[in-house]
C-alpha atoms as one frame of an Amber mdcrd trajectory, in Angstrom:
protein
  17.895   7.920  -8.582  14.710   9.558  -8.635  12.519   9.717  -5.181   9.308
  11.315  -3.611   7.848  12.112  -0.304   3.856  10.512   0.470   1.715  11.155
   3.410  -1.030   9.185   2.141  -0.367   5.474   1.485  -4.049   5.766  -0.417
  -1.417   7.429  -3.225   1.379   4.059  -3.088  -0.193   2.080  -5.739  -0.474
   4.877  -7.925   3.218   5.408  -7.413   4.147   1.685  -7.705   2.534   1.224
 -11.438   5.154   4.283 -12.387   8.051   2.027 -10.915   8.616   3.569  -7.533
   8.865   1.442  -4.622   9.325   2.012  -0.555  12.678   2.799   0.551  11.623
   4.528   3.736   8.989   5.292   6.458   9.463   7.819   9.111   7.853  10.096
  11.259   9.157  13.989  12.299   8.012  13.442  15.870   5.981  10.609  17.671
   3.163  12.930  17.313   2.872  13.594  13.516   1.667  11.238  10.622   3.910
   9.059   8.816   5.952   9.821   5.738   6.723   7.744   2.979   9.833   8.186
   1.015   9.471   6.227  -2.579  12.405   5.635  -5.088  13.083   4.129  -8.650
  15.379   4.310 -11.230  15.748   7.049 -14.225  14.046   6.369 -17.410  15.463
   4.987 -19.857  14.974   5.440 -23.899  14.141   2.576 -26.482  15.613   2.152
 -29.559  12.480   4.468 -31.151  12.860   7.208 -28.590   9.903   5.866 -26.424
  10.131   6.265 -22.271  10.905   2.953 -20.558  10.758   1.863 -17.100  13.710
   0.048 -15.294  11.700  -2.739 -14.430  10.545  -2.556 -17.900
């Protein structure tokens, strides 16, 4: 499993079109911004060596 930390849900798409997807939101305190924890799969390799998504 592969995952990532976001502050900025401007960045989510970005991470979405590389396979990631939501697994969490939380916050530190009630007072600080909201974090993002995003999660996908390993890589895999094709037949010719090539990267490959899991969804892929």
């Amino acid at each position: 499993m592969v995952y990532l930390e976001s502050s900025n849900p401007q960045n989510h798409n970005f991470y979405r079109r590389h396979g990631f997807e939501i697994a969490e939101e939380y916050r530190h305190s009630a007072e600080m911004p909201a974090v993002w924890r995003l999660q996908r799969n390993p890589l895999t390799k094709s037949k010719n060596g090539a990267d490959l998504y899991p969804h892929a």
